[in-house]
N, C-alpha and C positions, 0 to 999 in steps of 0.2 A: 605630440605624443610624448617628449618628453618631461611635461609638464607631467604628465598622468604616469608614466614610470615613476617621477622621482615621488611622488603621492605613496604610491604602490609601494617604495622600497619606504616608506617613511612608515607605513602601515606593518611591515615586516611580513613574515608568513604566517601561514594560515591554512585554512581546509581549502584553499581553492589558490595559493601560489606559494610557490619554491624556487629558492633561488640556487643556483650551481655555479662551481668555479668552472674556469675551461679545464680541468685536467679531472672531471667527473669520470666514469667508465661506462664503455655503455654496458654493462648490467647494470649499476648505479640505474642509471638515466633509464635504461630498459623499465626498470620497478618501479619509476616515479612514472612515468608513462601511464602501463596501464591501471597503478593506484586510481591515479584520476580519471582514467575511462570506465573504469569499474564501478566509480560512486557519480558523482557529480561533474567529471571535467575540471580544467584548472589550467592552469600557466605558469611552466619554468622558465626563467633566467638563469641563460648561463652568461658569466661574466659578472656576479654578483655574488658576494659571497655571504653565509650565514648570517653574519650580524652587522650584514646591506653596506658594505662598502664596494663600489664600483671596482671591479679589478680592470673589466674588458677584457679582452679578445685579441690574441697579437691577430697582427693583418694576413700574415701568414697563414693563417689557420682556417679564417673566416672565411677561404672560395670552398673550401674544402667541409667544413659543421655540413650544411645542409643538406647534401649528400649525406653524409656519415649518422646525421639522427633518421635519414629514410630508412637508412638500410637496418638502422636498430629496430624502428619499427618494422621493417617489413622480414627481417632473420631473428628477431631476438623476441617477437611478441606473435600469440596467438592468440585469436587470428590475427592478421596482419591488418594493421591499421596507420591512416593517414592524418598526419596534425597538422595545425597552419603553421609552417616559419617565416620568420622575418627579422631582419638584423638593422638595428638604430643605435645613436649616439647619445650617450651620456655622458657628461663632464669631457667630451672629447675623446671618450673611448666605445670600443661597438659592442656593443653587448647584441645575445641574440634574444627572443620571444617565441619559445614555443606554446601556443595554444590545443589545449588537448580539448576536444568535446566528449561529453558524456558518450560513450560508448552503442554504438548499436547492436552490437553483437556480444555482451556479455555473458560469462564471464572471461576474460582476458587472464593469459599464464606467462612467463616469462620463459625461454627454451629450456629453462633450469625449472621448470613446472614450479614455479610460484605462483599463488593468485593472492595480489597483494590488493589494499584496499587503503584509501583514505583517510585517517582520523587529524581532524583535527590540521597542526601542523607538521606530522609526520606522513609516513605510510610505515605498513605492519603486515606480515603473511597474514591473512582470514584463516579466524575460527571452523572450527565445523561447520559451526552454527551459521556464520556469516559467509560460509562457501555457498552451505542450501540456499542459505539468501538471492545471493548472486544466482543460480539457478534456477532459482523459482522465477527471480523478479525479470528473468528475461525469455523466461516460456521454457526454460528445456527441460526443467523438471516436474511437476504437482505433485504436490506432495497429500492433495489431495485425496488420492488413493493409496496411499502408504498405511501398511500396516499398524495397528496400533501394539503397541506393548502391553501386555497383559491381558487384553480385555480378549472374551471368550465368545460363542455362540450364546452361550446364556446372558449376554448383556443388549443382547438385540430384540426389540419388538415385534416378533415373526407375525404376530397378529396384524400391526400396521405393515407389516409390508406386503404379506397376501392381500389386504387394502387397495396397498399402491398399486402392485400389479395387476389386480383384479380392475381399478378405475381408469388404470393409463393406460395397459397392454391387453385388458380382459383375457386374461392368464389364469385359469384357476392354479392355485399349488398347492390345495388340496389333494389334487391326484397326482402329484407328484411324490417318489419315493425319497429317502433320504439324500442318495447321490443323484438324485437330478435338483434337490432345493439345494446344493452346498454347492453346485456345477451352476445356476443361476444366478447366484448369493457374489460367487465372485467374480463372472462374467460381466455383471452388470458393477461392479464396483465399488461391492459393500463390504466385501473383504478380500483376502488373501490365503491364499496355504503358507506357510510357516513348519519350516522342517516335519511335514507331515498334518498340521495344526491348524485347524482353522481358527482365523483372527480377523474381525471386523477392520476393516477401514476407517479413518478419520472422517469421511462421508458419509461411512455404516450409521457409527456412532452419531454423528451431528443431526440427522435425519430420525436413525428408527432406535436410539436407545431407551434403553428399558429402565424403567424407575423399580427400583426392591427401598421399601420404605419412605425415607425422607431422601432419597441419595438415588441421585442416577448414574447410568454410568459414565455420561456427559460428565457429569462434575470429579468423578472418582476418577477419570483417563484423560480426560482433554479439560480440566479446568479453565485455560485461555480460550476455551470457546465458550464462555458462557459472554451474558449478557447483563451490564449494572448499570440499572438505573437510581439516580438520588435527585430529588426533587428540594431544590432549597427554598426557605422563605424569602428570601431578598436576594440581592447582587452582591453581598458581601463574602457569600458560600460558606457561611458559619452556620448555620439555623439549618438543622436536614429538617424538612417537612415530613417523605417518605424516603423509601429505600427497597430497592428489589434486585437480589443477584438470582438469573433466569438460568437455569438448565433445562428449561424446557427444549424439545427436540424440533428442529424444522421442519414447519414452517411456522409449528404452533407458537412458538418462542418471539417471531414478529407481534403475531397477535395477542400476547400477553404482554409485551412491552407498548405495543397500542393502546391495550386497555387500560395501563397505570397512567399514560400521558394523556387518558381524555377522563379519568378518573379527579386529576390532578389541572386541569385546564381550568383557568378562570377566566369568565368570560370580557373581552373586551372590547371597545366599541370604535368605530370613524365616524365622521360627518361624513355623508355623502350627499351632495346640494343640501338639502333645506332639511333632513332625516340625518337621525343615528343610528348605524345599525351595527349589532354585533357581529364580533369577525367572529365565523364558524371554526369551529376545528379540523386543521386541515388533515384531516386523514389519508388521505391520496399523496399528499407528498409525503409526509413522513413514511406513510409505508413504503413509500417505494426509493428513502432513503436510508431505511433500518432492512431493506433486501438488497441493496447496494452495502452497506456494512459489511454481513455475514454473508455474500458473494464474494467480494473483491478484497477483505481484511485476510494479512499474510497470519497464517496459523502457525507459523512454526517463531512467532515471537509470543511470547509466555505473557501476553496482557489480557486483557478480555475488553469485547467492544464498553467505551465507558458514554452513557446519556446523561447529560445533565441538563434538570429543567429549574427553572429560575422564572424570576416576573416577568413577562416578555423576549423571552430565551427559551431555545432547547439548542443543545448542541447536540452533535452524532460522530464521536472520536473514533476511527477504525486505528488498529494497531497496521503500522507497516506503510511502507513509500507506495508512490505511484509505480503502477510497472511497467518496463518495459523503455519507452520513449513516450506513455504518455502524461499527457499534459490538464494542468486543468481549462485551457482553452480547448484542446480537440473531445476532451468532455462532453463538454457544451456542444460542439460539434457533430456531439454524434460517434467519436473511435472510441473503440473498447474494445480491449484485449484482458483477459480473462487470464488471471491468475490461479483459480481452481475450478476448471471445466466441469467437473462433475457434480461440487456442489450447485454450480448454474446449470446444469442438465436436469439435476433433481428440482431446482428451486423453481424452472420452466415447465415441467410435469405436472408441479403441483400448480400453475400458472399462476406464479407469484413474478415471474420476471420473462426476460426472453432475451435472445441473441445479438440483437437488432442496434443497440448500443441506444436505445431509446429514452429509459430513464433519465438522465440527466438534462438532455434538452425538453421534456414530458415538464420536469421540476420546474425548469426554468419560465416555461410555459405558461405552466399555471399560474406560480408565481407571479408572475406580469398582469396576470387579470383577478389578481385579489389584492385590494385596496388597504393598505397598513399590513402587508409583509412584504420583507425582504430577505434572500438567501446569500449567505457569501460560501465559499469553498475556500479551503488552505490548505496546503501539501506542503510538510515541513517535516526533514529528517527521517525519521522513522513511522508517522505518523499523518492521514487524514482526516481532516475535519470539516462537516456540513454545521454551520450556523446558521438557524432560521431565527430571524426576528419578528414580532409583531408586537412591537411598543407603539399604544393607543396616542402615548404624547405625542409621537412625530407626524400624527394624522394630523391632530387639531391643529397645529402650527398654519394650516391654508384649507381653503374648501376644495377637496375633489370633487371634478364633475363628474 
């Protein structure tokens, strides 16, 4: 172990360790605590100071930390949470090792109501912006159904939603009077009252808004929900071939980013035994990883989902982390927890997806029985990514049987 300590303090800090002298406070120590429960987890050292010279730990002291960092966590952080300690020797002196895991229950405050967060080599009180975050990304908010700023009854599709409700609930609302469609409208979670005022929802809008000219109001109020696709000539990503930024409203939006990526497919071939046959366009999985996009992509970060198609490439970039505690192993698995319930309520209605946490092993599935593709997944930072490959050279390299 202490081989990999002195590693560690050779490395200095960073977004995942901090080092403390013994005479830290526990608020000090309380903020560094739940910083890293809040983002990703991490590891203090106390007995280390800033710029990694081993101080240690009088002996004195050391029956007594381990206690003393419980109770910081368990009086100084909400909710109360438990870390690993453990106390080893370097150059002769003990230093201890607090390891924090990424939090189950976020977001975390300190009894001074701070919710501090991770950057980097620091921690810093969260933004606004990044408090939502922390709320969203562990279920207790959706933001979802929140009210949109500005946008009015006039920026919604009443046509497609007597549609909706006519095909899913066989609802006329037709015979419905003013205050029974406005008592529907926000029941079902397409908008809000606002000091008197009806205002569509982020859901409303992503679903039934209304195009006046060239402009909907998808693009005019929620811009980061739109959809961009740019099709390059080669792997170099200097040559745009095409380009399409979709404000089309869901679920049509899928199916117009479908149509550019088979507009835009060239076709390519495997050996399979003694035959070359062209690989199809996989339409099944891509769509049911561009409904995985605009389900599970965090809206309250100002990106729009980005596609990029190349020679053997499509990539599918959602804006926003995994949520929650999940993973891209329990993915595969099958766990899914659902970052904006209502757009997957809508997106299951129109039976584009469903509950079931299916897609992604559905992908992998398939995947496996078409010959010269391959899928990887990344979860980095702020950011999801699906890479489908089907580069024709890596077929020819052997015969599939």
């Amino acid at each position: 172990m202490e081989k990999e300590i002195r590693q560690i303090i050779q490395d200095g800090e960073n977004s995942l360790v901090e080092f403390k002298t013994p005479d830290v406070s526990p608020q000090s120590l309380a903020e560094e605590i739940s910083a890293f429960a809040n983002v990703r987890g991490g590891e203090i050292f106390i007995g280390i100071s800033d710029d990694g010279r081993v101080s240690g730990i009088d002996k004195a002291r050391i029956k007594n930390l381990e206690e003393a960092v419980m109770n910081i966590c368990r009086n100084n952080i909400l909710p109360p949470l438990i870390p690993m300690f453990e106390t080893t020797t370097v150059d002769g002196k003990v230093i201890a090792r607090i390891q924090v895991s990424e939090g189950l229950e976020k977001p975390y405050q300190t009894a001074s109501g701070k919710y501090m967060i991770r950057v980097g080599s620091t921690k810093r009180n969260s933004s606004r912006q990044e408090l939502l975050r922390l709320f969203q990304n562990a279920g207790v908010v959706h933001i979802d159904g929140k009210p949109v700023p500005g946008a009015s009854k006039q920026d919604l599709d009443l046509d497609k939603i007597k549609r909706y409700f006519k095909d899913v609930y066989e609802l006329d609302m037709g015979t419905m009077d003013e205050v029974e469609t406005r008592a529907l409208l926000v029941n079902a979670s397409l908008a809000e009252i606002v000091h008197a005022k009806f205002c569509p929802s982020m859901a409303g809008l992503l679903f039934f808004s209304r195009k006046e000219g060239v402009v909907t109001a998808l693009e005019k109020y929620l811009p980061q929900a739109g959809i961009q696709f740019v099709y390059y000539q080669d792997q170099d990503l200097e040559d745009i071939f095409d380009r399409l930024d979709c404000y089309d409203p869901s679920p049509e939006a899928i199916d117009t980013i479908l149509h550019k990526l088979k507009l835009n497919w060239k076709t390519s071939s495997v050996i399979r035994g003694m035959k070359r046959e062209e690989l199809k366009f996989p339409q099944g999985v891509l769509r049911e990883l561009l409904v995985n996009a605009v389900v599970h992509r965090d809206y309250s970060i100002h990106a729009k989902i980005q596609i990029k198609m190349q020679p053997g490439i499509i990539e599918i970039t959602n804006p926003g982390r995994l949520i929650n505690t999940v993973t891209i192993e329990k993915m595969k698995a099958g766990i899914s927890i659902s970052r904006n319930p209502i757009i997957l309520k809508f997106m299951q209605n129109y039976r584009y997806a469903d509950q079931l946490g299916r897609g992604i092993p559905m992908v992998f599935r398939k995947i496996s029985a078409m010959p010269g593709f391959s899928i990887h997944l990344e979860a980095r930072d702020e950011m999801f990514k699906a890479r489908l490959e089907f580069s024709s050279e890596n077929c020819r390299r052997g015969v599939i049987p």
